[in-house]
VEXBA-243084 format. One record per residue: x, y, z of N, C-alpha, C in turn; chain; residue in one letter; residue number from 1. Coordinates in nm, 3 decimals, always signed. Last residue first. Example, Ala and Ser with C-alpha at 12.3 -4.5 7.8 and 13.67 -1.06 7.14 Angstrom:
BEGIN
{{+1.285 -0.225 +0.708} {+1.367 -0.106 +0.714} {+1.290 +0.003 +0.787} 'A' 'S' 2} {{+1.319 -0.569 +0.780} {+1.230 -0.450 +0.780} {+1.320 -0.330 +0.780} 'A' 'A' 1} 
END
This chain:
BEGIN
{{+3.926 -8.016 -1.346} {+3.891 -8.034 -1.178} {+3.739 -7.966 -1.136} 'A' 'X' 188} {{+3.883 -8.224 -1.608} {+3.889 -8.047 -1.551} {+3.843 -8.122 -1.386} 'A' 'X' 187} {{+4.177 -8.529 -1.577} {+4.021 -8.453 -1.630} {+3.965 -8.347 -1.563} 'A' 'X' 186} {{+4.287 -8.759 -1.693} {+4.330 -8.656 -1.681} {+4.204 -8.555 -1.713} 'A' 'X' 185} {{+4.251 -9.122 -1.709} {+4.241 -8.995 -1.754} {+4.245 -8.890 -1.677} 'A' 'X' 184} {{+4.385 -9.429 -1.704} {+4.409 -9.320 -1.645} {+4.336 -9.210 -1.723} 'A' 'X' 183} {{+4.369 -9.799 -1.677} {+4.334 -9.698 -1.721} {+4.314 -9.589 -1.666} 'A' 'X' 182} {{+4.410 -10.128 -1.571} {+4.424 -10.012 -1.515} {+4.409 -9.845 -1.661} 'A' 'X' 181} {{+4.264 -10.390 -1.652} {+4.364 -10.344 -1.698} {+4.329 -10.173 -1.652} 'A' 'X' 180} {{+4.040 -10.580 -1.715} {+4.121 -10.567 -1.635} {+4.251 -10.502 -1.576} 'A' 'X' 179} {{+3.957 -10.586 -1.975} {+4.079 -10.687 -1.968} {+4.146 -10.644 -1.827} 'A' 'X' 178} {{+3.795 -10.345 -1.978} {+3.747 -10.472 -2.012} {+3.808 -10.625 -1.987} 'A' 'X' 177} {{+3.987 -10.130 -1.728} {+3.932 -10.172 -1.887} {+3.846 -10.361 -1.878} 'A' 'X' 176} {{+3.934 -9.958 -1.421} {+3.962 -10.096 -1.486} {+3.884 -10.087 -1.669} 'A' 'X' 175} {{+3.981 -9.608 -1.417} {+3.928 -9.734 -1.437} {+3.957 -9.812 -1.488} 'A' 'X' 174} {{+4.033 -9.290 -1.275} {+4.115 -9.422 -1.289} {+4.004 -9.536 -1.269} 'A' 'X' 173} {{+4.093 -8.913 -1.339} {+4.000 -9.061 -1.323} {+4.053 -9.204 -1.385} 'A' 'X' 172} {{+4.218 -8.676 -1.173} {+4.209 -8.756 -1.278} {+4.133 -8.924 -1.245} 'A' 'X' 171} {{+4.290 -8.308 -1.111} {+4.200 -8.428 -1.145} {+4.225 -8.550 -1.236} 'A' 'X' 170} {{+4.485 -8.068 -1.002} {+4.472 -8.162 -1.041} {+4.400 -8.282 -1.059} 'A' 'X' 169} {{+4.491 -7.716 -0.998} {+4.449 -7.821 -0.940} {+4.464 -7.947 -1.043} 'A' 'X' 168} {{+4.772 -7.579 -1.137} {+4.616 -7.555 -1.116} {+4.562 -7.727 -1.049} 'A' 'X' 167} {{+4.870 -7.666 -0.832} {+4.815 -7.532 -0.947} {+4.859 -7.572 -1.033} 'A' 'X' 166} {{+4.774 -7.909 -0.610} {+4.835 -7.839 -0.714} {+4.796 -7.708 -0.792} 'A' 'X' 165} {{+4.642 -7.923 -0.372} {+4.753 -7.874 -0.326} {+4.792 -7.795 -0.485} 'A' 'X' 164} {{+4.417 -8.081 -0.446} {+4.387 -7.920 -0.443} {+4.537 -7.823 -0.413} 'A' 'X' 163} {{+4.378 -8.358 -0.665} {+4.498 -8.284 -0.575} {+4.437 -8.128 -0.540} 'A' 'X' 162} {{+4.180 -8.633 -0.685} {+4.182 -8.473 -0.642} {+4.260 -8.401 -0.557} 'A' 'X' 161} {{+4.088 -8.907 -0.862} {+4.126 -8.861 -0.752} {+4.148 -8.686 -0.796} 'A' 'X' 160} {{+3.837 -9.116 -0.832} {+3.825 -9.065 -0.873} {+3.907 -8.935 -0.782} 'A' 'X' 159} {{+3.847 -9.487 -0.939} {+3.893 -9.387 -0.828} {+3.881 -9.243 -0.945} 'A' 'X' 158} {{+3.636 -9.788 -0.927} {+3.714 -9.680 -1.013} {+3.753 -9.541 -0.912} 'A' 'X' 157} {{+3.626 -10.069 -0.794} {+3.653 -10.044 -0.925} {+3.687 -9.903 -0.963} 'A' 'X' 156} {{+3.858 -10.206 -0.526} {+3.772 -10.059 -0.596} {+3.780 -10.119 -0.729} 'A' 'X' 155} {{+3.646 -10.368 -0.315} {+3.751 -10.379 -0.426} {+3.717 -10.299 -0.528} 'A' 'X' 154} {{+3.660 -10.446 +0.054} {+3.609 -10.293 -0.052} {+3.667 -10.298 -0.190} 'A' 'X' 153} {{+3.539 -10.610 +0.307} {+3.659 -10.607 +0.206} {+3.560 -10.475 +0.075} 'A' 'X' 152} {{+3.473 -10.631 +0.626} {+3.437 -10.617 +0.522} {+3.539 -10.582 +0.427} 'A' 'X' 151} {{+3.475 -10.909 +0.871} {+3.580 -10.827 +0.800} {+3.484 -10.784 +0.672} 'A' 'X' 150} {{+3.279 -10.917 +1.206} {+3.305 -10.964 +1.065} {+3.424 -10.858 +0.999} 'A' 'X' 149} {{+3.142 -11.066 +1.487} {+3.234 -10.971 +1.446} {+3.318 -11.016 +1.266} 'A' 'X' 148} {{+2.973 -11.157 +1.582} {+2.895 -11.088 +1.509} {+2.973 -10.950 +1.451} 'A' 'X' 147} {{+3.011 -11.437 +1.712} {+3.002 -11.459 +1.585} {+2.924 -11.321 +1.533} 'A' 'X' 146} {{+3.373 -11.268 +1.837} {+3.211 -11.311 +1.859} {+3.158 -11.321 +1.711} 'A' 'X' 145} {{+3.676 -11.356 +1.898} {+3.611 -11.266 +1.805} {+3.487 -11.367 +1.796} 'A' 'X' 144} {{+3.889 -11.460 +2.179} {+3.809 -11.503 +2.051} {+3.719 -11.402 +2.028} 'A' 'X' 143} {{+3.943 -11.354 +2.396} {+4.010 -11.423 +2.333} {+3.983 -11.433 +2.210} 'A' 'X' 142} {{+3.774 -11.207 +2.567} {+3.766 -11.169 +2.454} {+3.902 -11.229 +2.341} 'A' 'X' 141} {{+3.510 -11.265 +2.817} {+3.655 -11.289 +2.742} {+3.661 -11.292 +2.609} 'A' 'X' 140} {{+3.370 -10.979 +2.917} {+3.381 -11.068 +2.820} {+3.521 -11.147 +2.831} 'A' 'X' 139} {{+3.312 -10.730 +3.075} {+3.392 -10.848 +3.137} {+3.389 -10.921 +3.091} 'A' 'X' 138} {{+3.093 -10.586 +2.950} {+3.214 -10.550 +2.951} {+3.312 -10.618 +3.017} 'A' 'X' 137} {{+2.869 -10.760 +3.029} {+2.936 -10.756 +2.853} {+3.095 -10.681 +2.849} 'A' 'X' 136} {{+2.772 -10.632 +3.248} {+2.852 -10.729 +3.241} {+2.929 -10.763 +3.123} 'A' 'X' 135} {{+2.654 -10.298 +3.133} {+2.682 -10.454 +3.252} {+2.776 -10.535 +3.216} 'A' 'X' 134} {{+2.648 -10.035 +3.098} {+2.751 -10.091 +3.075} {+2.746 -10.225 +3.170} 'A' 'X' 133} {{+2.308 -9.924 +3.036} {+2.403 -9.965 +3.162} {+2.507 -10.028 +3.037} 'A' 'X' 132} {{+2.112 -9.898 +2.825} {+2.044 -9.872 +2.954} {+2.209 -9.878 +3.064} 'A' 'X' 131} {{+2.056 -9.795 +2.515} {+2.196 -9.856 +2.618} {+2.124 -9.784 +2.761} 'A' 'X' 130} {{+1.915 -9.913 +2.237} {+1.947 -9.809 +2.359} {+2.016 -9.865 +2.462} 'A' 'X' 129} {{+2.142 -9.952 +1.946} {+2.017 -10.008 +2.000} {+2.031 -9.917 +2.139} 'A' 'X' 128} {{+2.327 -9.938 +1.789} {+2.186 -9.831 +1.789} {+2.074 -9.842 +1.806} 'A' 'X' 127} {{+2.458 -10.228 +1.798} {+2.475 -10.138 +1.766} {+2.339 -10.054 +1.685} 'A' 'X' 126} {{+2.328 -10.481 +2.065} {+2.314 -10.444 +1.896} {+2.376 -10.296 +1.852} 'A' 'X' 125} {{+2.525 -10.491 +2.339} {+2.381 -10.469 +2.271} {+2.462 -10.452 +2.121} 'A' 'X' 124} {{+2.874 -10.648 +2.328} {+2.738 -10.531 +2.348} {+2.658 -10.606 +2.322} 'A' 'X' 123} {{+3.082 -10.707 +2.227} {+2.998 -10.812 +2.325} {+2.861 -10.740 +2.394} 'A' 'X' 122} {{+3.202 -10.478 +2.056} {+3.115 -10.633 +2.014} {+3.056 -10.733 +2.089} 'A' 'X' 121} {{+3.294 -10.387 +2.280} {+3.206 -10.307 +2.195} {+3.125 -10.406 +2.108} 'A' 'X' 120} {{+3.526 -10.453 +2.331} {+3.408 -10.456 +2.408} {+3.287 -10.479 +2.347} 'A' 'X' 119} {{+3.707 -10.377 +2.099} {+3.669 -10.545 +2.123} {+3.530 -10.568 +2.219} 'A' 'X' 118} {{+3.745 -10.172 +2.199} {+3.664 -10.183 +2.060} {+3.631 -10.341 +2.043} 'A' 'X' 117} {{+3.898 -10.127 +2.402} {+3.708 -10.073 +2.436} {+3.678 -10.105 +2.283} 'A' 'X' 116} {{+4.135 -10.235 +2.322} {+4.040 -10.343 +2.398} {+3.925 -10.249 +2.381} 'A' 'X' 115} {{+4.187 -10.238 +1.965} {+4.220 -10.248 +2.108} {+4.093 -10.285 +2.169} 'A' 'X' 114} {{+4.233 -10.528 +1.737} {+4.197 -10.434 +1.786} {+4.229 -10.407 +1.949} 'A' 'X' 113} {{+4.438 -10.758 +1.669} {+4.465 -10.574 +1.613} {+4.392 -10.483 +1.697} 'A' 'X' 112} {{+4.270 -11.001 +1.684} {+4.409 -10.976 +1.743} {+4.458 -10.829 +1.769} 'A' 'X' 111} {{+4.118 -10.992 +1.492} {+4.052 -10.958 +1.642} {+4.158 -10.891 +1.742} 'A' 'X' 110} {{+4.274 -11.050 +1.324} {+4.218 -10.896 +1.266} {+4.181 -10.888 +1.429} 'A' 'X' 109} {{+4.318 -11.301 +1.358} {+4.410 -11.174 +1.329} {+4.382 -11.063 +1.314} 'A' 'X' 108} {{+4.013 -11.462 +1.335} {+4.119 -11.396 +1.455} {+4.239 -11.318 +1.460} 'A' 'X' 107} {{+4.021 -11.378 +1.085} {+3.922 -11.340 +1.153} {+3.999 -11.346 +1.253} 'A' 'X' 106} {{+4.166 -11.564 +0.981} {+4.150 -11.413 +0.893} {+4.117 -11.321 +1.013} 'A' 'X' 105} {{+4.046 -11.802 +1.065} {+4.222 -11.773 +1.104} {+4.246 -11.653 +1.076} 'A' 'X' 104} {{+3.807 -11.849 +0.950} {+3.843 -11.808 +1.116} {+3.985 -11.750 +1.128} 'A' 'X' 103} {{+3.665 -11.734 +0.654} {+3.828 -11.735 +0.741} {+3.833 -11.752 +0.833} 'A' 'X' 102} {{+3.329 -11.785 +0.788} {+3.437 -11.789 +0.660} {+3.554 -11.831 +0.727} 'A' 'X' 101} {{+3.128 -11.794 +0.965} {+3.143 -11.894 +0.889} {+3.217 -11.957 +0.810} 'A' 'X' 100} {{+3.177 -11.500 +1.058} {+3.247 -11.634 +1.111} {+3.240 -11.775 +1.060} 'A' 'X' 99} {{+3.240 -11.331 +0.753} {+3.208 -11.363 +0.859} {+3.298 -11.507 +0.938} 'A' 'X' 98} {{+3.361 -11.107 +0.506} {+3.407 -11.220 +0.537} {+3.354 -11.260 +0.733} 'A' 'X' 97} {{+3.187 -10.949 +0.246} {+3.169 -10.975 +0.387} {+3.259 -11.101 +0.418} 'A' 'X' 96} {{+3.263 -10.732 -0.046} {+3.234 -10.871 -0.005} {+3.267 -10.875 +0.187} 'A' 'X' 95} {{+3.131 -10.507 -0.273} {+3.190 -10.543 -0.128} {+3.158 -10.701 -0.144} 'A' 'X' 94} {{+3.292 -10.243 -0.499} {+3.209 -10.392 -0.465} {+3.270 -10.465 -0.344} 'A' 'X' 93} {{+3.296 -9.908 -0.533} {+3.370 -10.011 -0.468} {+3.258 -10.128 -0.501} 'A' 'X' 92} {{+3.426 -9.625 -0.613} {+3.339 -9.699 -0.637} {+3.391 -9.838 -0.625} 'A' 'X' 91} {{+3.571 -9.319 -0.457} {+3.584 -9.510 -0.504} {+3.467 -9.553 -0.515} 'A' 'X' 90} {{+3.774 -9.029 -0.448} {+3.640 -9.108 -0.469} {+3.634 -9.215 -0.522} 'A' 'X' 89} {{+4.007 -8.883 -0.258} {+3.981 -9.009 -0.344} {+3.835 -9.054 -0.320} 'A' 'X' 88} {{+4.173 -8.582 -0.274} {+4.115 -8.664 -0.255} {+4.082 -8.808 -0.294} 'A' 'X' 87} {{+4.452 -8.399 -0.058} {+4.411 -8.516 -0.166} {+4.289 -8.584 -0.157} 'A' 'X' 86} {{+4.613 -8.261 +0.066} {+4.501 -8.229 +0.069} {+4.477 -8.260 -0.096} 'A' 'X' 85} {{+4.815 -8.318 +0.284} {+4.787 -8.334 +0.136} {+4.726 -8.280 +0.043} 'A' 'X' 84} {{+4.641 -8.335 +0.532} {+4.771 -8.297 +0.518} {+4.839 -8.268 +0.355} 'A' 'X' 83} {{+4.393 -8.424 +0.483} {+4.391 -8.277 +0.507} {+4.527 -8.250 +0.473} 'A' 'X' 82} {{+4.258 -8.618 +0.242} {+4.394 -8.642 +0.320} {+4.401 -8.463 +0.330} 'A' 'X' 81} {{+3.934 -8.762 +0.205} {+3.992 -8.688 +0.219} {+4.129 -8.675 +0.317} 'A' 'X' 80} {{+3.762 -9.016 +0.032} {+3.839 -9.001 +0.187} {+3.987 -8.913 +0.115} 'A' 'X' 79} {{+3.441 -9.160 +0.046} {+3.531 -9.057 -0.005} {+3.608 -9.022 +0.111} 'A' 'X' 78} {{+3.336 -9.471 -0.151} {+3.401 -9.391 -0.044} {+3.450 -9.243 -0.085} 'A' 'X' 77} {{+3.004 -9.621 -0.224} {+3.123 -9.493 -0.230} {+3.217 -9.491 -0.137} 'A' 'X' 76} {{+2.920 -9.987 -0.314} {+2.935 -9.879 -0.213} {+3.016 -9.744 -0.309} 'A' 'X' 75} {{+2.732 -10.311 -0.393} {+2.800 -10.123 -0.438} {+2.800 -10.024 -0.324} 'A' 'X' 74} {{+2.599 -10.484 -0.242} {+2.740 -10.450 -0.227} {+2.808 -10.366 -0.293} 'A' 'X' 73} {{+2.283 -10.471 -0.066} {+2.361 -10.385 -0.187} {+2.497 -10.412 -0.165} 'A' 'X' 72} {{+2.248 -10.605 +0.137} {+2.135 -10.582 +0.035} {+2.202 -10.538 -0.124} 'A' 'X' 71} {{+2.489 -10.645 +0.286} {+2.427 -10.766 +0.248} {+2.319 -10.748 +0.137} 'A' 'X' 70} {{+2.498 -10.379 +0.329} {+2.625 -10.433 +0.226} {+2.541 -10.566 +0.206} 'A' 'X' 69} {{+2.292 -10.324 +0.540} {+2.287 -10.274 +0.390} {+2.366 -10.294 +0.249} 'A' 'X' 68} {{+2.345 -10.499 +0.744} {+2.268 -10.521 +0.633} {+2.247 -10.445 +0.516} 'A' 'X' 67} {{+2.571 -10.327 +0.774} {+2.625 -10.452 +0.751} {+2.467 -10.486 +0.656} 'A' 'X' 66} {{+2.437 -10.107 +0.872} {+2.526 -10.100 +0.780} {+2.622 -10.216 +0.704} 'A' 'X' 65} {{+2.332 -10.193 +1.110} {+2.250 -10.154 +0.963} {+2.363 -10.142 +0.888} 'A' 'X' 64} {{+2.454 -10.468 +1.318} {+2.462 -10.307 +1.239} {+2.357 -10.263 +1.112} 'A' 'X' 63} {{+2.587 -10.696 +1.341} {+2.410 -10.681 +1.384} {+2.407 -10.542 +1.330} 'A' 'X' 62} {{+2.800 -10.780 +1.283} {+2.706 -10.794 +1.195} {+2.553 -10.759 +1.186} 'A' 'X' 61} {{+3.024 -10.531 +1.281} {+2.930 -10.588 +1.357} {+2.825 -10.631 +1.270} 'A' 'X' 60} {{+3.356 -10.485 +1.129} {+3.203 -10.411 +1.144} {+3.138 -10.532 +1.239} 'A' 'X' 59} {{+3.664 -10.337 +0.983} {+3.574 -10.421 +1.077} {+3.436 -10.359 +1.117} 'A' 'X' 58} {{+3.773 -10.280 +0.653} {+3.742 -10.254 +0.740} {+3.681 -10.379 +0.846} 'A' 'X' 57} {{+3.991 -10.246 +0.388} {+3.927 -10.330 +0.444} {+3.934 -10.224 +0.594} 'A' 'X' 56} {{+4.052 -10.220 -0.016} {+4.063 -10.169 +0.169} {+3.950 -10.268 +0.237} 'A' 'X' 55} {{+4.228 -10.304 -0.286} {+4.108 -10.365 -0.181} {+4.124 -10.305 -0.057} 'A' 'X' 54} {{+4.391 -10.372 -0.486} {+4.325 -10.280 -0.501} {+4.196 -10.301 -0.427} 'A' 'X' 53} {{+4.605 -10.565 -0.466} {+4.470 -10.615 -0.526} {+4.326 -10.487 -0.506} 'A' 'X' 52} {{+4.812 -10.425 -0.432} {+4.869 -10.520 -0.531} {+4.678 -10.561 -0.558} 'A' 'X' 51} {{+4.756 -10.329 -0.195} {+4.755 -10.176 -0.331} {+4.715 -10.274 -0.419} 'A' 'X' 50} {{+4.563 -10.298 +0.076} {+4.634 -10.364 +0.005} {+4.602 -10.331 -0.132} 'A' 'X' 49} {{+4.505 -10.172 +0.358} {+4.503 -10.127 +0.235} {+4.617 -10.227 +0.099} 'A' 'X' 48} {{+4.302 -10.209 +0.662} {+4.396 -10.240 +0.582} {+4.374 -10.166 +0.429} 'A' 'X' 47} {{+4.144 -10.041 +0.829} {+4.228 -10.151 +0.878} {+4.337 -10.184 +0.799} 'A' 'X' 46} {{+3.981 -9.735 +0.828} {+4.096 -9.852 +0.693} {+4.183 -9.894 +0.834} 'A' 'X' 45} {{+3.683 -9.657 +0.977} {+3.834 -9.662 +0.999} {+3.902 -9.790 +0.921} 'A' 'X' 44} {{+3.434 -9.448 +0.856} {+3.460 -9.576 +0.912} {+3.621 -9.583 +0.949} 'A' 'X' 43} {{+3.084 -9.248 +0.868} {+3.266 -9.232 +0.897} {+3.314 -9.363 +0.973} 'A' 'X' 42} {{+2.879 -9.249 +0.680} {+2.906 -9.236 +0.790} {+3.048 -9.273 +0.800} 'A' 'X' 41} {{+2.538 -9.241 +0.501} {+2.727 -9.226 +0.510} {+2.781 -9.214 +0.618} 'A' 'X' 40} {{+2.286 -9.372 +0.298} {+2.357 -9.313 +0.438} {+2.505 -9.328 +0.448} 'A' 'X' 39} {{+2.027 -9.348 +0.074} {+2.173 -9.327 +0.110} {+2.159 -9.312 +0.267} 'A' 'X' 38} {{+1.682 -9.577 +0.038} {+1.790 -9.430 +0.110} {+1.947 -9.443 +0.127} 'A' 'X' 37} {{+1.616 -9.787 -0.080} {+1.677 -9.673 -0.189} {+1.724 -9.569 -0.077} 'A' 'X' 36} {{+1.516 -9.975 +0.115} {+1.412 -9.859 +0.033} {+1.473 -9.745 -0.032} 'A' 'X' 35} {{+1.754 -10.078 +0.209} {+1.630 -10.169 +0.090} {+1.517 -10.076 +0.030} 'A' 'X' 34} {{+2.011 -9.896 +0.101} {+1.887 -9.953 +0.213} {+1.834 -9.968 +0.109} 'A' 'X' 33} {{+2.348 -9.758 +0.082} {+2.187 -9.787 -0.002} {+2.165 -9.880 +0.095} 'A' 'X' 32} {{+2.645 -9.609 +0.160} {+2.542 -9.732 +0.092} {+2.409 -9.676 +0.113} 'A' 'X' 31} {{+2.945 -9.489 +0.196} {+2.812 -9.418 +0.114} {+2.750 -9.576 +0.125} 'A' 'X' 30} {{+3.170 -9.362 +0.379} {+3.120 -9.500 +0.349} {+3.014 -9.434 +0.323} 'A' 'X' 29} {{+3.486 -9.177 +0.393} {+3.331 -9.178 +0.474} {+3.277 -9.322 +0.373} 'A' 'X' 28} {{+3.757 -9.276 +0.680} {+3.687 -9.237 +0.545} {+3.538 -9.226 +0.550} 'A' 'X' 27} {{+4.106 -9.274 +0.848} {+3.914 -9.212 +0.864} {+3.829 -9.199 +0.730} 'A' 'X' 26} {{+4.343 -9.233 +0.859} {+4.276 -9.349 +0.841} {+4.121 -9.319 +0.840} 'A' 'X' 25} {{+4.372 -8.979 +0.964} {+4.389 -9.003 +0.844} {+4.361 -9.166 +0.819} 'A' 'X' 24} {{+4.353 -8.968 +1.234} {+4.224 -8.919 +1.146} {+4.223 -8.953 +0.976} 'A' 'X' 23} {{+4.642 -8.983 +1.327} {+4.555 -9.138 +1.342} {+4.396 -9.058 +1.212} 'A' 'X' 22} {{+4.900 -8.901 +1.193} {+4.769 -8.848 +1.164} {+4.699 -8.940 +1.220} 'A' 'X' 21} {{+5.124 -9.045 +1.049} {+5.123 -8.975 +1.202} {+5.017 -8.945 +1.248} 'A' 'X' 20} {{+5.062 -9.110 +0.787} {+5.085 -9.194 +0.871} {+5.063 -9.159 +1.059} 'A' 'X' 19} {{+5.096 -8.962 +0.569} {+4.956 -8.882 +0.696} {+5.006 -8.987 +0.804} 'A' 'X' 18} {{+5.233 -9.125 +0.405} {+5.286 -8.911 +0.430} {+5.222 -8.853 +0.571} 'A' 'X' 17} {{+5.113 -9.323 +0.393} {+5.248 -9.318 +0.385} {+5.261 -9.147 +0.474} 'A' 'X' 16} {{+4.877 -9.232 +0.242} {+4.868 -9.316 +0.367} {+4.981 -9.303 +0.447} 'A' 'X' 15} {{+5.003 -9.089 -0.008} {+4.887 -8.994 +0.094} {+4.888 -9.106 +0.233} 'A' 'X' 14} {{+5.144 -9.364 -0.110} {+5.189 -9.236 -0.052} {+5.134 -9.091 +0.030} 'A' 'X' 13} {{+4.903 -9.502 -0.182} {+5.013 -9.526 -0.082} {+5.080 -9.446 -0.022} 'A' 'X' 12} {{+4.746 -9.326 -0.325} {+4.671 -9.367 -0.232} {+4.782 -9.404 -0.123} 'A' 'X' 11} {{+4.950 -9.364 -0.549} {+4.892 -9.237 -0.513} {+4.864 -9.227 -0.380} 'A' 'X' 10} {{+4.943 -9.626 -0.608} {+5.074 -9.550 -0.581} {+5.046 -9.417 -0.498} 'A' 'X' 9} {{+4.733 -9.623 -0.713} {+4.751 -9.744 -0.603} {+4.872 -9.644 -0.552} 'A' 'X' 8} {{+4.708 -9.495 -0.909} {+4.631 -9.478 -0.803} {+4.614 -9.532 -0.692} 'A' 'X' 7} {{+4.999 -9.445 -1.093} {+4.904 -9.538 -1.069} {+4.782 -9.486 -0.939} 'A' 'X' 6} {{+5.157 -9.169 -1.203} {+5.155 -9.286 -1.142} {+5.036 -9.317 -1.030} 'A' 'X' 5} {{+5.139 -8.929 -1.330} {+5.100 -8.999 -1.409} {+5.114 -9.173 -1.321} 'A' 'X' 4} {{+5.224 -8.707 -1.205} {+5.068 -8.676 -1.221} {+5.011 -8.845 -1.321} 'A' 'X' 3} {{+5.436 -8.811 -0.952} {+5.420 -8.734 -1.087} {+5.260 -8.775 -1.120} 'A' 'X' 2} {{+5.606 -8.780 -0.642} {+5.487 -8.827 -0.710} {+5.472 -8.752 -0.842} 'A' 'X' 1} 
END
């Protein structure tokens, strides 16, 4: 890796390197509520596709955190690679793909998960109180429930952080006016 290739490149190779790591798929998720409060919380990259500069996760639509992408689709991520010890800050715009949308999107992704996470959508509402594991856990789970959705993340600007290097390494990566990838090199 040289200090001057792409952030897509960057990001591939920290994914690439931690691969063994299941924690290394782990990021944190910053949004906004209808009354301006932040909350963050730790999600899991389903996917990472470099060529359109987009991660993707699965969520529940009954979640606060789904209504908060429905209120606000500016998000943060920050997701730290221990092995590496790389960071990446993203400023992201979200888009929700539900059951109304892709079905065919949607059942491939259902396809991926394992089973106590497939459960997990035939629940109660997520942080809602859980009196018993009843019956919901004997779902058939052929099919992805209408409250299982894909959220998509399309970064606009990364803000990345080698600590491995000496002297440390910073640099900030944004789209230009034309769409067009742009690099600076900046004090850590």
């Amino acid at each position: 890796m040289t200090k001057h290739d792409s952030w897509q490149d960057k990001l591939n190779h920290s994914i690439d390197k931690t691969k063994n790591d299941p924690s290394s798929r782990f990021f944190q998720l910053a949004t906004v509520d209808k009354f301006g409060c932040p909350h963050n919380r730790t999600v899991v990259m389903r996917h990472f596709h470099s060529e359109k500069g987009l991660i993707e996760i699965v969520s529940d639509r009954r979640s606060e955190k789904f209504e908060q992408l429905k209120f606000n689709s500016s998000v943060a991520i920050c997701w730290y690679f221990s092995e590496t010890r790389e960071q990446y800050r993203m400023q992201c715009r979200t888009t929700l793909t539900c059951a109304t949308a892709d079905k065919s999107k949607l059942a491939r992704e259902w396809s991926l998960l394992s089973h106590d996470l497939q459960v997990q959508f035939f629940g109660p509402p997520p942080g809602s109180p859980l009196s018993s594991y009843g019956e919901w856990r004997n779902q058939d789970r052929a099919n992805p429930p209408a409250n299982f959705a894909i959220v998509n993340f399309f970064i606009e600007t990364v803000d990345y952080l080698n600590v491995a290097e000496s002297p440390h390494l910073r640099m900030k990566f944004f789209s230009d006016p034309q769409a067009r990838w742009q690099t600076e090199q900046i004090t850590p």
